[in-house]
C-alpha positions as CSV (number, residue, x, y, z in Angstrom):
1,X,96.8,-51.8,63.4
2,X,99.2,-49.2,61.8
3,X,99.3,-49.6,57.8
4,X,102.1,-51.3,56.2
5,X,103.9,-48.5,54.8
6,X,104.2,-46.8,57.9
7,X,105.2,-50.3,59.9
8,X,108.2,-50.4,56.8
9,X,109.1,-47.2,57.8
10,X,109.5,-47.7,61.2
11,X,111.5,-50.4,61.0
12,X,113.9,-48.9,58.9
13,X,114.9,-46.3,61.1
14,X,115.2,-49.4,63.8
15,X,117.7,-51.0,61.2
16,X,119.5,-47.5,60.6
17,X,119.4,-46.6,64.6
18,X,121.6,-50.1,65.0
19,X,123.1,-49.8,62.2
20,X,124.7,-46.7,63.8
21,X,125.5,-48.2,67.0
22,X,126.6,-51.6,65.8
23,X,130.3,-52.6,65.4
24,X,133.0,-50.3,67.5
25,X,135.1,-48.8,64.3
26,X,138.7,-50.3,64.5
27,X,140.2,-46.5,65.5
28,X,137.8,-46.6,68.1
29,X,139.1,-49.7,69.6
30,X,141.4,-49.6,72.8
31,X,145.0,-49.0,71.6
32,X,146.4,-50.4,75.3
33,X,146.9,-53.6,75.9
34,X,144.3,-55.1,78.6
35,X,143.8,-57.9,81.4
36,X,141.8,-60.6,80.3
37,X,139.6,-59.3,83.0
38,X,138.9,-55.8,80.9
39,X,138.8,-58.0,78.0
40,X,135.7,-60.0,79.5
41,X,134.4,-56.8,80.9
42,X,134.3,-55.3,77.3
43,X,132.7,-58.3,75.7
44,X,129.8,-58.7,78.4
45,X,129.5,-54.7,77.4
46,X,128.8,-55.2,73.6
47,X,127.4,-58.6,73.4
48,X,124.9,-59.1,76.5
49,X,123.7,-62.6,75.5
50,X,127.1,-63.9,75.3
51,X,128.2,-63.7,78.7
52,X,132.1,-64.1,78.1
53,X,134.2,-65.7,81.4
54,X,137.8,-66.2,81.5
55,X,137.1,-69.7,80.7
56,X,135.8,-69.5,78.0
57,X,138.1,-67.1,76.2
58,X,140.9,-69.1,77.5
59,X,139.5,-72.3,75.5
60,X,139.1,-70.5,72.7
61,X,143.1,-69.6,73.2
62,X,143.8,-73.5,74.2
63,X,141.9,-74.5,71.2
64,X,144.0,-72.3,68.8
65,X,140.8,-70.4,67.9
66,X,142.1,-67.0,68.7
67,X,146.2,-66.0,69.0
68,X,148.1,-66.5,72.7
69,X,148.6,-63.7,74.8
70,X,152.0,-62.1,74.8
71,X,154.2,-64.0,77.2
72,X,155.6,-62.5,80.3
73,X,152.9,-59.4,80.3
74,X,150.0,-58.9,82.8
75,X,148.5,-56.9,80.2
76,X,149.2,-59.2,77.4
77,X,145.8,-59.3,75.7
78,X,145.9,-56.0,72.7
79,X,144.1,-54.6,69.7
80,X,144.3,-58.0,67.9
81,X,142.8,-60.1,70.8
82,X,139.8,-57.8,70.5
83,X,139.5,-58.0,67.0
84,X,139.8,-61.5,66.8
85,X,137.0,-61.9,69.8
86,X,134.7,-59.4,68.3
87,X,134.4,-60.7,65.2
88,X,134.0,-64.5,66.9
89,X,131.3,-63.2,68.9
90,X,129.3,-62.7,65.9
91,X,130.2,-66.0,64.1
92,X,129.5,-68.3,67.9
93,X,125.5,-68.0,67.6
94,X,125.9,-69.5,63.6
95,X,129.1,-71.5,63.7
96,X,130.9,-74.5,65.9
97,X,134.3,-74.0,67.4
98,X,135.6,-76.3,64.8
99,X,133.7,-74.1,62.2
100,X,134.9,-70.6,63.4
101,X,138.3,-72.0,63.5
102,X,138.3,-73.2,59.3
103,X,137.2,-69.9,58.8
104,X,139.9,-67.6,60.6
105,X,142.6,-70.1,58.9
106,X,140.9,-69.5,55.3
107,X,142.5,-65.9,56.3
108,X,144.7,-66.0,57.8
109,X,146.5,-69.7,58.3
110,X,148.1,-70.5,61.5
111,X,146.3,-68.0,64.3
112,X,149.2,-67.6,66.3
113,X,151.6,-66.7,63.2
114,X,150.6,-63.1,61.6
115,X,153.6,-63.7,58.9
116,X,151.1,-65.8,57.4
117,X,148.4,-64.0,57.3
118,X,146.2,-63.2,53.7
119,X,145.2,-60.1,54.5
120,X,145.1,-58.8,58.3
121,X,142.5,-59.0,61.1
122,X,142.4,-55.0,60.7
123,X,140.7,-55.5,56.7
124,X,138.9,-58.5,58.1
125,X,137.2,-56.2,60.6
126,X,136.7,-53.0,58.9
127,X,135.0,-55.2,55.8
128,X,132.8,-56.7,58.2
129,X,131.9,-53.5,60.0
130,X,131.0,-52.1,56.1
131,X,128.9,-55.8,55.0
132,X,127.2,-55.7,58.4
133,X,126.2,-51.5,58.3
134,X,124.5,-52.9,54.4
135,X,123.1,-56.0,55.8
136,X,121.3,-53.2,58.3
137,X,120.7,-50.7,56.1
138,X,119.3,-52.6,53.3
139,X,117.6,-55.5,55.5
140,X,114.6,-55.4,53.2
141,X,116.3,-56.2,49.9
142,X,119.7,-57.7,51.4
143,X,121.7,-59.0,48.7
144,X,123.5,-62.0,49.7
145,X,126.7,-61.6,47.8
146,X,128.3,-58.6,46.6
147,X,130.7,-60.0,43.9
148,X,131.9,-56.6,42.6
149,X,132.4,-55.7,45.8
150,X,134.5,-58.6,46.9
151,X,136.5,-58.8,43.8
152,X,137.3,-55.6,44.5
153,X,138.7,-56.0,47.7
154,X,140.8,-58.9,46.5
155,X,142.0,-56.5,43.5
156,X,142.8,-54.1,45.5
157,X,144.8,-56.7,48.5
158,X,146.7,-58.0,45.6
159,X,146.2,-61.2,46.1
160,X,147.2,-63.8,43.6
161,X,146.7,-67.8,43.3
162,X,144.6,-70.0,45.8
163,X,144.9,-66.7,48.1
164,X,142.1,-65.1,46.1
165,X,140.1,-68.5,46.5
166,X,140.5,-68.6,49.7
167,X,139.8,-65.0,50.6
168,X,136.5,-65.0,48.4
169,X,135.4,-67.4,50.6
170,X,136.3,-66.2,53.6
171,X,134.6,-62.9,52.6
172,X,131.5,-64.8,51.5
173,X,131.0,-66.6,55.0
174,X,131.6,-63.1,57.0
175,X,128.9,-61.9,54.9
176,X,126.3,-64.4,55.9
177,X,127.3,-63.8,59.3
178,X,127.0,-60.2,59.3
179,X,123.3,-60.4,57.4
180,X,122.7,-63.1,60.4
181,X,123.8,-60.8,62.8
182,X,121.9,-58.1,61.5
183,X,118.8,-60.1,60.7
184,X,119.1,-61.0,64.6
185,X,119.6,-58.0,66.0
186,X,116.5,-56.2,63.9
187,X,114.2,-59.5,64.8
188,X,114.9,-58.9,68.4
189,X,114.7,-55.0,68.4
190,X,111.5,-55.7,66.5
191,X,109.9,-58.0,68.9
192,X,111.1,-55.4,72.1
193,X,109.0,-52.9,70.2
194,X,106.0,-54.6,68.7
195,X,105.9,-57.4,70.4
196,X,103.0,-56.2,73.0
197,X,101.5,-53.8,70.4
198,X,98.1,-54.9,69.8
């Protein structure tokens, strides 16, 4: 059996290796507007155990989950759709419908309205792209909540009243969900390595 400071080792540069290859940045995202088809295709790509159908993301739609298509267009699924489905894919293994739903509206209100948004899916995403790259990095001594941190993203969104409630929140539950996520992802990547080393 290898010695412990050597098995710590390894599996830091397992958390750093998908820490690197975790979350698509938001530039890198397609800036084209897609078929629900390419849309299904990319999901099945980046989250293998989800299998995605057109079903399924059309309940989600139905069920006021994630924002309507753009009427009249063949291609009416963009930049936001993705967004919105990305970061749902890593809240469906933790959270109900129902649940996943409280917490997009803690955000941003009505999902098919983007006037009313707290702050947009774009800060929602790249936040959770930076809590989940920590939660991998640091998956030894993960600190549940960053408060400085957090109440500096609310300083610096301006946010006043309830809004800064509401956000902290929100923020709060998207960090448990990345550490799950990333607490997942190394637990499984673990197990594919060492799980037939004797």
């Amino acid at each position: 059996m290898k010695n412990s400071k050597f098995i710590l080792d390894e599996l830091n540069k397992i958390a750093n290796e998908i820490s690197k290859n975790s979350l698509v940045p938001y530039e890198d995202l397609p800036q084209y507007d897609l078929f629900l088809s390419q849309v299904i295709d990319y999901l099945n790509d980046r989250f293998q155990e989800e299998q995605y159908t057109n079903n399924i993301v059309q309940n989600y739609i139905k069920n006021e989950v994630i924002s309507k298509p753009e009427d009249g267009k063949k291609r009416g699924y963009t930049k936001l759709h993705l967004v919105q489905l990305v970061l749902l894919s890593y809240m469906r293994p933790i959270l109900t419908t129902e649940e996943i739903k409280k917490v997009f509206a803690l955000a941003f209100n009505s999902i098919n309205d983007r006037t009313d948004d707290i702050i947009s899916f774009e800060k929602a995403y790249k936040i959770f792209d930076q809590i989940q790259k920590e939660s991998l990095n640091n998956f030894l001594n993960i600190d549940t909540i960053n408060e400085e941190k957090f109440e500096k993203f609310i300083e610096e969104s301006e946010l006043k009243g309830d809004d800064k409630g509401r956000i902290l929140v929100f923020l709060v539950v998207m960090s448990l969900i990345a550490q799950a996520s990333a607490i997942k992802k190394l637990a499984k990547k673990i197990i594919d390595e060492y799980g037939d080393d004797k």
